[in-house]
C-alpha positions in Angstrom: -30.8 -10.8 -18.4 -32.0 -12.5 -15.3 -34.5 -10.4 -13.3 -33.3 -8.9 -9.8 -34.3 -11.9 -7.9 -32.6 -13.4 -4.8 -29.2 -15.0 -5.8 -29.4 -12.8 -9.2 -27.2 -9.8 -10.9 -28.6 -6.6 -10.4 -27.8 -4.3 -13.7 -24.9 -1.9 -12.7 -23.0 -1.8 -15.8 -19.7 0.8 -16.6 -19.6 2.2 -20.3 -15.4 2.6 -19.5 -13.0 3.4 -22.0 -10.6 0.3 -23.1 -8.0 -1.5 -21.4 -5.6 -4.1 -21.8 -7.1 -7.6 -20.4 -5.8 -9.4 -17.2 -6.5 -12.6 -19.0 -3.6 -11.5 -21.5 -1.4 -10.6 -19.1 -1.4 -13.5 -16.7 -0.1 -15.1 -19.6 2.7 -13.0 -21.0 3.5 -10.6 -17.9 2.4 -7.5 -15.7 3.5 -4.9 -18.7 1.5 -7.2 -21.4 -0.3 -5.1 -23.9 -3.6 -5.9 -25.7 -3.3 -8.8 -28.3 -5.7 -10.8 -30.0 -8.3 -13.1 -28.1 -7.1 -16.5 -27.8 -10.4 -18.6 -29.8 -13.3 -19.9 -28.1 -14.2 -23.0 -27.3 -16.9 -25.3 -26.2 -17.9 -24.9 -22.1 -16.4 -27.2 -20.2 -19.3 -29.3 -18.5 -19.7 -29.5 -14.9 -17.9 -32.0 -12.5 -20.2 -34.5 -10.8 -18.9 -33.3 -7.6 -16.8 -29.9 -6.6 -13.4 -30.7 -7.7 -10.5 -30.9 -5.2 -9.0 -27.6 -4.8 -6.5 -25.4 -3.1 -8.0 -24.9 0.4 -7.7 -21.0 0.2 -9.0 -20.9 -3.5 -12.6 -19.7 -3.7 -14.5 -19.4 -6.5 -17.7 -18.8 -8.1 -20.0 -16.2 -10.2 -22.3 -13.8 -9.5 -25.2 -15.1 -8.4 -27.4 -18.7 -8.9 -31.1 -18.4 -9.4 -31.0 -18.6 -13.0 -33.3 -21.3 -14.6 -31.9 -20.5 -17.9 -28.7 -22.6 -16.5 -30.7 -26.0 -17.0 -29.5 -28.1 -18.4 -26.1 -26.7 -19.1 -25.0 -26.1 -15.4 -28.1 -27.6 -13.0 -29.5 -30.7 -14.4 -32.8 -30.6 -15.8 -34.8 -31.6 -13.3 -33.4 -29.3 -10.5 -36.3 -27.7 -8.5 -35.1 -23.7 -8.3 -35.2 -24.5 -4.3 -32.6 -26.9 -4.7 -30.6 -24.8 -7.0 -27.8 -23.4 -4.5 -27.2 -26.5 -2.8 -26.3 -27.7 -6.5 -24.2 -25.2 -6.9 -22.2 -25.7 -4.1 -21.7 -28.8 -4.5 -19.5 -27.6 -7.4 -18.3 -24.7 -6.6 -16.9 -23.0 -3.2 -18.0 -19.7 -3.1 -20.8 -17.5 -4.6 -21.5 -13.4 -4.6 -24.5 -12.0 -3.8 -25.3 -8.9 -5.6 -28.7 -8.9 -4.6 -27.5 -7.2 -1.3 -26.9 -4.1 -4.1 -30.7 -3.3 -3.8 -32.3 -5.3 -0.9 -30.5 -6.9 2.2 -31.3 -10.4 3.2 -33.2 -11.2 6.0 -31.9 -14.0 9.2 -34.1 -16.2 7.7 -32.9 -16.2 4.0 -29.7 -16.3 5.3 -29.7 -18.9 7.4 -31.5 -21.2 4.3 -28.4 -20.2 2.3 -25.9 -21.2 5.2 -28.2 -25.0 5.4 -27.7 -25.4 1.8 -23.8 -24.9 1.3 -20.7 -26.7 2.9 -19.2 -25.5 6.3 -16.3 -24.3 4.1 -18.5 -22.2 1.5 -18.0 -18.5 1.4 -20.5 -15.6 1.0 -19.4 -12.4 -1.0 -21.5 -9.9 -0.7 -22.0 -6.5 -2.8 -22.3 -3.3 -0.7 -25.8 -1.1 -0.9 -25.8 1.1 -3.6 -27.4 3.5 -1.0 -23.7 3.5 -0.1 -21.9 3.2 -3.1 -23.7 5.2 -5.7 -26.4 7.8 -3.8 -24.2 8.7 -1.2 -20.8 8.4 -2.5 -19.0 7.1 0.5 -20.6 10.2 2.3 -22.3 10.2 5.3 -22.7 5.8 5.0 -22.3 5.3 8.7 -25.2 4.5 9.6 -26.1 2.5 6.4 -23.0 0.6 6.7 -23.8 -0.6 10.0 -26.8 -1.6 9.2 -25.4 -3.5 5.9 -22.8 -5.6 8.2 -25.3 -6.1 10.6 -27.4 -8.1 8.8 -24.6 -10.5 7.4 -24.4 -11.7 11.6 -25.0 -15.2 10.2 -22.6 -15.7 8.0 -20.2 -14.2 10.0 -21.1 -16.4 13.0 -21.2 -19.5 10.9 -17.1 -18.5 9.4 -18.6 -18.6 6.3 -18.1 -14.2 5.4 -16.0 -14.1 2.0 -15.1 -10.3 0.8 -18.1 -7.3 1.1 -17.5 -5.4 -2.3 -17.8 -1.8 -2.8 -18.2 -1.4 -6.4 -18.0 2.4 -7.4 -20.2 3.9 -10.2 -18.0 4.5 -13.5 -18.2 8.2 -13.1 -17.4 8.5 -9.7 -13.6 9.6 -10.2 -10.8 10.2 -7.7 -10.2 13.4 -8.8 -13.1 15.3 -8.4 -13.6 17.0 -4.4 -11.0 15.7 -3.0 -12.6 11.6 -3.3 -9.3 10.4 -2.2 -9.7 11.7 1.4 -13.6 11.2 1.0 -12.5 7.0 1.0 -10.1 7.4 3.6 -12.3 8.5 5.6 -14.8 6.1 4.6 -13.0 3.2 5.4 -12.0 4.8 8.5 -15.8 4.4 9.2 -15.9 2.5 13.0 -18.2 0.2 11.5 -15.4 -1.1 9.4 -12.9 -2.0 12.3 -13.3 -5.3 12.9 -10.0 -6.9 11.4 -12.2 -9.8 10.6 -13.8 -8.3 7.9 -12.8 -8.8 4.5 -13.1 -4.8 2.6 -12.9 -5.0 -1.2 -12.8 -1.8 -3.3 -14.0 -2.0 -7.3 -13.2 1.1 -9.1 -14.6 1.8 -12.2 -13.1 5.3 -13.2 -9.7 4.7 -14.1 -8.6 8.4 -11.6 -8.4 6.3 -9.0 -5.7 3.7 -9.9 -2.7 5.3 -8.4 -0.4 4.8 -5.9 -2.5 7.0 -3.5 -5.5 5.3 -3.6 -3.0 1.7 -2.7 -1.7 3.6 -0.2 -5.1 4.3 1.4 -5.8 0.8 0.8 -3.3 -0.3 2.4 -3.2 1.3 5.4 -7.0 0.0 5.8 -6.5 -3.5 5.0 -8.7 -3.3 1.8 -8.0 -5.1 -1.0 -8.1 -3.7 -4.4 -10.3 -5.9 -6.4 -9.1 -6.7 -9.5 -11.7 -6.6 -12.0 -11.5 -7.3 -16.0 -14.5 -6.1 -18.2 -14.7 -5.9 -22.3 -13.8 -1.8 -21.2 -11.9 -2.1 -18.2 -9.0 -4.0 -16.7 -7.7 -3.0 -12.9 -4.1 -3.3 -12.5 -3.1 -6.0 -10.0 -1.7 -4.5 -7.1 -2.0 -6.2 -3.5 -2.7 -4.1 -0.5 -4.6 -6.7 1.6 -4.0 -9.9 3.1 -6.4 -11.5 0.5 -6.7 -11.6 -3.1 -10.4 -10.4 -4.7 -11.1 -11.2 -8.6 -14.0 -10.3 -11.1 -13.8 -11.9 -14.4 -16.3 -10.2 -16.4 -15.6 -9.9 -20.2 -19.0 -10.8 -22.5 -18.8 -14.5 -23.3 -16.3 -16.4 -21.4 -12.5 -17.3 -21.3 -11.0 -20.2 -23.5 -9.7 -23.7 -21.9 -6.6 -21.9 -22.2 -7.3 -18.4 -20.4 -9.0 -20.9 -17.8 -5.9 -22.4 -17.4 -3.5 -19.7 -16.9 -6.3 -18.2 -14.2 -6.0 -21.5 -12.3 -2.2 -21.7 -12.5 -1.9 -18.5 -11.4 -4.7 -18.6 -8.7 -3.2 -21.7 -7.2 0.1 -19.6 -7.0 -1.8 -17.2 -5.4 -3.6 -19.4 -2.8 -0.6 -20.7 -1.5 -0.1 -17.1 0.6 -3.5 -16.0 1.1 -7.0 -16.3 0.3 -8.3 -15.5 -2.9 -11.9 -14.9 -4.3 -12.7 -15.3 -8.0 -15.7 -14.3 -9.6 -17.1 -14.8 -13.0 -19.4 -13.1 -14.8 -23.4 -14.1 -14.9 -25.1 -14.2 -17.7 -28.4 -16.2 -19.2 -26.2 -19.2 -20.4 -23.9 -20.5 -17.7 -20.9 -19.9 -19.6 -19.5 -18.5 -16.4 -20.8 -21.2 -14.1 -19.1 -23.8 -16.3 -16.0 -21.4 -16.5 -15.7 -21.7 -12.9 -16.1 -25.1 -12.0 -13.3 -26.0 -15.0 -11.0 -23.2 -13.1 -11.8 -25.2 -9.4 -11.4 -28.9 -11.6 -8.2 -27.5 -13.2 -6.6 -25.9 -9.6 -7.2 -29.0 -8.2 -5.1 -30.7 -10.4 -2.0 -29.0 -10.0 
């Protein structure tokens, strides 16, 4: 695993029980049940340039400072200061879980915004000061401080979803934690219609029609997240679409596939955010930019 470095994947992992995989059921319905893997196959190598793709469609993974991704993803030669204008240049959209631990100064910001298109988004992963010390509790003031210092990407239009990824055993039905988010995302600091709320559970309490109806009325979408342990259920209740594709090892060319058929779909009514998982090979780098390469063909 990388270490926690700008651009990297702070180590927040769930130990959930199983679930049946969104990958499966893109293919064979919303009431799919689990079946077997469909085979790997090699990576797909990465386009010279970012593919054409549907204008709302953003994708990416988790992250970019990995030298381990030479010469698979960034070609050999790629100075690490050069690595996330590379990467945008094939894909459109990155989150930054370093945010988890640390958040980013003006300056490191604005040397992100200089290196990526105009039309590149920046997800970013909520404090876990927030999200895992105090449990939606009493955030106010961290929150504000947490939006405040995204002011440049918000400025420059490039602000993709902030993610507020719950610890596993934070459940829903433990003191009263439904009313505990409501009032969270109630939170004045959260107002502003222009920002983009995402909410990753990882207890499986808190997928019920209660917590989508808190969602809704807030604007937040429920990001749908697929782990090895773990699979959300696929429910809209914003006016964008927020994905984490994190099993162990990658998709297939023809999980890929059914992701970009369905994403494209998807794109056509609002935005949507997809975001693969990071590991020390750039299986999900490659994933992505065949998922951009594949949208863009359809």
């Amino acid at each position: 695993m990388a270490a926690d470095v700008v651009g990297s994947n702070p180590t927040s992992r769930p130990n959930l029980p199983p679930a049946i995989s969104i990958s499966t059921a893109l293919v064979i319905g919303p009431c799919a049940v689990k079946e077997n893997r469909l085979p790997r196959a090699t990576p797909p190598q990465p386009v010279s340039v970012a593919a054409p793709h549907p204008r709302n469609l953003f994708v990416g993974t988790s992250g970019w400072a990995y030298p381990t991704w030479k010469p698979g993803f960034y070609p050999a030669k790629t100075p690490a200061r050069s690595f996330l204008s590379y990467y945008a240049s094939q894909l459109s959209s990155v989150e930054v879980n370093y945010t988890f631990r640390t958040l980013p100064t003006e300056k490191q910001l604005n040397g992100w915004l200089e290196s990526t298109p105009a039309d590149f988004r920046f997800a970013f992963k909520a404090p876990q000061r927030i999200t895992h010390f105090q449990r939606l509790a009493g955030s106010e003031a961290t929150l504000t401080e947490f939006i405040a210092s995204l002011a440049p990407a918000r400025a420059a239009n490039n602000l993709g979803p902030l993610l507020f990824q719950l610890p596993p055993n934070f459940a829903a039905d433990k003191n009263d934690h439904q009313q505990r988010l409501a009032d969270f995302l109630a939170t004045p600091a959260l107002a502003d219609a222009s920002l983009k709320i995402a909410f990753e559970f990882r207890h499986a309490s808190w997928f019920t029609d209660a917590t989508y109806a808190t969602l809704r009325q807030h604007k937040a979408a429920l990001c749908v997240a697929e782990s090895d342990d773990l699979e959300t259920p696929d429910v809209v209740t914003a006016n964008f679409r927020c994905y984490r594709l994190r099993r162990n090892g990658g998709y297939s060319p023809a999980e890929i596939k059914s992701f970009a058929t369905r994403f494209t779909d998807l794109a056509r009514h609002s935005e949507v955010y997809a975001y693969l998982k990071h590991e020390d090979e750039p299986t999900g780098a490659l994933n992505a930019a065949s998922l951009l390469q594949q949208a863009g063909s359809l």
